[in-house]
C-alpha positions as CSV (number, residue, x, y, z in Angstrom):
1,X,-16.0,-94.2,98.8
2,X,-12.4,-93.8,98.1
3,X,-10.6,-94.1,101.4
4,X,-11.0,-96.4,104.1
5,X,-10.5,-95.0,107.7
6,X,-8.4,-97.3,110.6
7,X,-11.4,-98.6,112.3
8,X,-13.5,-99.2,108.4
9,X,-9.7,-101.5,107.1
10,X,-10.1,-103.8,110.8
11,X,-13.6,-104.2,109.7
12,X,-12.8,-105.1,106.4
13,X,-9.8,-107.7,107.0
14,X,-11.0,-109.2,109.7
15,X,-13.8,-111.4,108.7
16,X,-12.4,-113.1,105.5
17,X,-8.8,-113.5,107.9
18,X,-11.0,-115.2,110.7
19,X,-12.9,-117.4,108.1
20,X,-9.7,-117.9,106.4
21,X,-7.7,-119.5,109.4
22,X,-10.8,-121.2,111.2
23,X,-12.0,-123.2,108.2
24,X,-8.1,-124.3,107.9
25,X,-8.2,-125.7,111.3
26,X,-11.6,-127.4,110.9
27,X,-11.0,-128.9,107.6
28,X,-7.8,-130.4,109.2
29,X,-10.2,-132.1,111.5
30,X,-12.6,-133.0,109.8
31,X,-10.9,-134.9,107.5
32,X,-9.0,-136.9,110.5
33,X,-12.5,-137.7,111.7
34,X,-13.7,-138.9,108.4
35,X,-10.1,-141.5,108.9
36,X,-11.1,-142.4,111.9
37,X,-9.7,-140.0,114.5
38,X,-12.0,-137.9,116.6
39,X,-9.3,-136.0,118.8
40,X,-10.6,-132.7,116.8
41,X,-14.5,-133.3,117.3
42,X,-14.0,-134.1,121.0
43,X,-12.0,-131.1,122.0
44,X,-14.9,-129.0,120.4
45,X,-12.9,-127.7,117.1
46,X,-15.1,-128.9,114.7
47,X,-17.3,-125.2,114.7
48,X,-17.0,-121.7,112.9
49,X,-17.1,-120.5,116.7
50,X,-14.0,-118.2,116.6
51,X,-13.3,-119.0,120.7
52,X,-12.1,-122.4,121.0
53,X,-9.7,-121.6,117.7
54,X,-7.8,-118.1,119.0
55,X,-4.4,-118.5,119.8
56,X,-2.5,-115.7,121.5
57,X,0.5,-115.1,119.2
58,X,-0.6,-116.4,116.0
59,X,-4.5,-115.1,116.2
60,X,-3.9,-112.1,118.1
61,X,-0.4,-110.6,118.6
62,X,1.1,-111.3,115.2
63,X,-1.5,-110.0,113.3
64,X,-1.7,-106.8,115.6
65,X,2.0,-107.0,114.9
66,X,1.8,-106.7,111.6
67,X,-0.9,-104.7,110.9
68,X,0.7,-102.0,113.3
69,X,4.0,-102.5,111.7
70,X,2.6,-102.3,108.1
71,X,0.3,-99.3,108.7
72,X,-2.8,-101.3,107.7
73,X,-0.8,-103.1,104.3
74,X,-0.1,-106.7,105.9
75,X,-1.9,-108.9,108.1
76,X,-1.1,-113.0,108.3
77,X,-1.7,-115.3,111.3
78,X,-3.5,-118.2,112.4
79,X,-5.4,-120.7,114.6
80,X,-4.7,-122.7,117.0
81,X,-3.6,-126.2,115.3
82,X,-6.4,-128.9,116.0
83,X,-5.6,-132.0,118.0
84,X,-4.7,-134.9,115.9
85,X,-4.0,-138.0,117.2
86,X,-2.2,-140.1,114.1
87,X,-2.6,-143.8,116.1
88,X,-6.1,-143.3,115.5
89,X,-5.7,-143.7,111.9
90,X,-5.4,-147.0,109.9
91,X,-2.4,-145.7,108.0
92,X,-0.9,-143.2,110.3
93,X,1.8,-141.8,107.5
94,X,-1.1,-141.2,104.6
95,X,-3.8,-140.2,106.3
96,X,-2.0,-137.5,108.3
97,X,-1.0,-136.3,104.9
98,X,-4.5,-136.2,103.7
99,X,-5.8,-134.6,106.7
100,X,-3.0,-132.3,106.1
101,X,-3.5,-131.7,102.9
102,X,-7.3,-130.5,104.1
103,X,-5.9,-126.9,105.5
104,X,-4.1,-125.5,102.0
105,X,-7.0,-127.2,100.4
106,X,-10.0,-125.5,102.0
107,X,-8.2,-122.1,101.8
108,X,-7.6,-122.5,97.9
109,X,-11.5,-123.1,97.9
110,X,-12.4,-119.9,99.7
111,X,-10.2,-118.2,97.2
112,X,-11.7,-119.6,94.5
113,X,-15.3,-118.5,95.7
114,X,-14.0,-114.9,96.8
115,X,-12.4,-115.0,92.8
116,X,-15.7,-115.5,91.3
117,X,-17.8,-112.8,93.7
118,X,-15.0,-110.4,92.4
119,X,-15.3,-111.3,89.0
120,X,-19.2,-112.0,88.1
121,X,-21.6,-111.6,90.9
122,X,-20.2,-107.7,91.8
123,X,-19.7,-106.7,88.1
124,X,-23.6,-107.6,88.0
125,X,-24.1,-105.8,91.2
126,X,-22.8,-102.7,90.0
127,X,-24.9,-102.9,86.8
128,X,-28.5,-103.8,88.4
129,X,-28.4,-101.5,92.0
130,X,-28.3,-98.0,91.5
131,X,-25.7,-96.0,92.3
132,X,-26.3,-94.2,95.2
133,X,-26.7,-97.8,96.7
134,X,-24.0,-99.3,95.4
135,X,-21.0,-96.9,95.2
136,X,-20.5,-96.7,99.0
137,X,-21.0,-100.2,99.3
138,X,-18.1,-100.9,96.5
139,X,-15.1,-100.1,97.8
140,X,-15.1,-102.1,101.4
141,X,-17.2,-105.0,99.5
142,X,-14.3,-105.4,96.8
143,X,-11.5,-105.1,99.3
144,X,-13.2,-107.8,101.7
145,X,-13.2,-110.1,98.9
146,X,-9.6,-109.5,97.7
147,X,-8.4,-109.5,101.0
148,X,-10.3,-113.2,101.6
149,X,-8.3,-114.6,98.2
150,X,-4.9,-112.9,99.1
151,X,-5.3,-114.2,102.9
152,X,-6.4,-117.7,101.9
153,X,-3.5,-118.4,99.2
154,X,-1.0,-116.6,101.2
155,X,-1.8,-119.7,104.1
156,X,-1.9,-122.1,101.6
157,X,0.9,-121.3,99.9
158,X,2.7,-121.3,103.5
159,X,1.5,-124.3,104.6
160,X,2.0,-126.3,102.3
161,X,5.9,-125.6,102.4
162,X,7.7,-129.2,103.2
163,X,9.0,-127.8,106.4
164,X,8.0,-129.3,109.8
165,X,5.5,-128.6,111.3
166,X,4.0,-127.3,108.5
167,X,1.2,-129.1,106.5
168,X,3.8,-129.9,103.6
169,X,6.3,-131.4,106.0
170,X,3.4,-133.9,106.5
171,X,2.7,-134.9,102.3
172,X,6.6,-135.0,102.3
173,X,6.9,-137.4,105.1
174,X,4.1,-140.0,103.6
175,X,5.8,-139.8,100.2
176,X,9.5,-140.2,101.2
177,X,11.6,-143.7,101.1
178,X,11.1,-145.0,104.7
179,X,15.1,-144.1,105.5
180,X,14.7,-140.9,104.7
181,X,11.6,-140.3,105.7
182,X,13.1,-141.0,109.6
183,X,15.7,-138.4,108.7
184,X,13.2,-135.9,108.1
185,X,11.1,-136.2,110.7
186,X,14.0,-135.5,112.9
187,X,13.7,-132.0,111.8
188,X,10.6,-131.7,113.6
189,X,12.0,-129.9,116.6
190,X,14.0,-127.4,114.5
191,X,11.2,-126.6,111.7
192,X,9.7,-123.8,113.4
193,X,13.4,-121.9,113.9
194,X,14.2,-122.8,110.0
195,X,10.6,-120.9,109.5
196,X,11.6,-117.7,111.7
197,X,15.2,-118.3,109.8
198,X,13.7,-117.9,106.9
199,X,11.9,-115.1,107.7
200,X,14.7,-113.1,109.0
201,X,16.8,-113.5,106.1
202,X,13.9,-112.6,103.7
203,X,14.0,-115.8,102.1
204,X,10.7,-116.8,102.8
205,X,9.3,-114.3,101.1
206,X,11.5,-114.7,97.6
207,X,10.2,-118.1,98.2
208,X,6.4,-117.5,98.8
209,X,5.3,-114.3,97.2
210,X,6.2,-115.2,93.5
211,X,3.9,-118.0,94.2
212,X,1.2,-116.4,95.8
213,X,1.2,-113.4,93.3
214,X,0.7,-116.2,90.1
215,X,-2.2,-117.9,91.7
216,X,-3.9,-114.4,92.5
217,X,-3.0,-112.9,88.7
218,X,-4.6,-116.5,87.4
219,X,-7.7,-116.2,89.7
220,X,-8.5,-112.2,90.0
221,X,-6.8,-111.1,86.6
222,X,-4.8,-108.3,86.4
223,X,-6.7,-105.2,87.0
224,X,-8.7,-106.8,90.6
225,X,-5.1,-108.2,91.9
226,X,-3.4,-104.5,90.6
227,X,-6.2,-102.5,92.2
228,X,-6.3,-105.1,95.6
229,X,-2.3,-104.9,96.0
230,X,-2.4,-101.2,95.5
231,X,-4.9,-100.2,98.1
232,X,-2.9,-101.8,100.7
233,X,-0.1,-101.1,99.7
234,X,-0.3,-97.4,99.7
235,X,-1.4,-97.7,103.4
């Protein structure tokens, strides 16, 4: 199979992006409940179920967004954030920046698994099934998986950027002086327009891509990450 149809790419993207953003969210919960705060497991957050995690813009009409915009090359968005209540915690400023630190975290381990499907268990797929089994199976399979490592350091790469709200802004806050540390979490209210700022001005992407494209070359290699980046690319 050389070509993937409209309906075959959705099919494709779709479960490593859901997986991708949803285990983000839990892991963020998860670890608050294992520091004491149970805001996430109460409000029903702590499952795989995709329902209580959709968000309108950032699970639905920013990836449409950009997978319309990009003719099938480009999809990013997210969950809805889970509840975190910080007074729960023994030591508010740290453990939010652990439980933080969970979201990047648990995406860098679902690239690492996608890394080494691509890299051992397909090669020794293609070399025990035969053929006619394997070849149409090939194309989408290798794609799923390259699209669950791009997708999964592409949000931890994001996330971790010391901007509020982002996870990052979190780590930066625990490890700053106290002084500045209040001076930053001012920002707070004007992270998300320094984000879309960003954006706008393409600096967020000089800033990010370089980044996400070394981790991928480290984990895929060169020929998966060439091959992955080309298929989409070309649309």
């Amino acid at each position: 199979m050389s070509e993937l149809n409209t309906i075959q790419k959705i099919v494709v993207i779709a479960p490593p992006f859901i997986l991708s953003v949803i285990l983000h969210e839990v892991a963020h919960g998860w670890i608050a409940e294992k520091l004491g705060d149970p805001t996430a497991r109460n409000a029903g957050r702590l499952t795989l179920n995709p329902i209580p995690h959709i968000d309108l813009y950032w699970t639905i009409i920013l990836p449409v967004l950009l997978y319309v915009s990009t003719g099938g090359r480009f999809v990013l968005g997210g969950a809805k954030p889970v509840p975190i209540n910080p007074y729960n915690f023994k030591n508010p400023r740290r453990d939010m920046a652990l439980s933080s630190l969970a979201g990047p975290s648990a995406n860098l381990v679902i690239a690492i698994s996608c890394a080494i499907i691509l890299r051992v268990l397909l090669p020794i797929m293609d070399s025990i099934l035969p053929q006619n089994i394997w070849e149409p199976m090939s194309l989408p399979v290798t794609l799923m998986f390259g699209y669950g490592a791009f997708i999964s350091i592409a949000l931890a790469v994001f996330n971790i950027l010391p901007i509020p709200p982002l996870d990052g802004s979190r780590i930066a806050y625990w490890l700053l002086p106290d002084k500045i540390a209040a001076v930053y979490y001012r920002l707070e209210s004007f992270g998300i327009f320094i984000v879309f700022a960003l954006f706008a001005f393409g600096l967020l992407g000089a800033i990010i891509w370089p980044i996400i494209i070394y981790i991928l070359y480290f984990l895929l290699g060169n020929d998966i990450l060439t091959f992955i980046i080309g298929y989409f690319l070309k649309g």
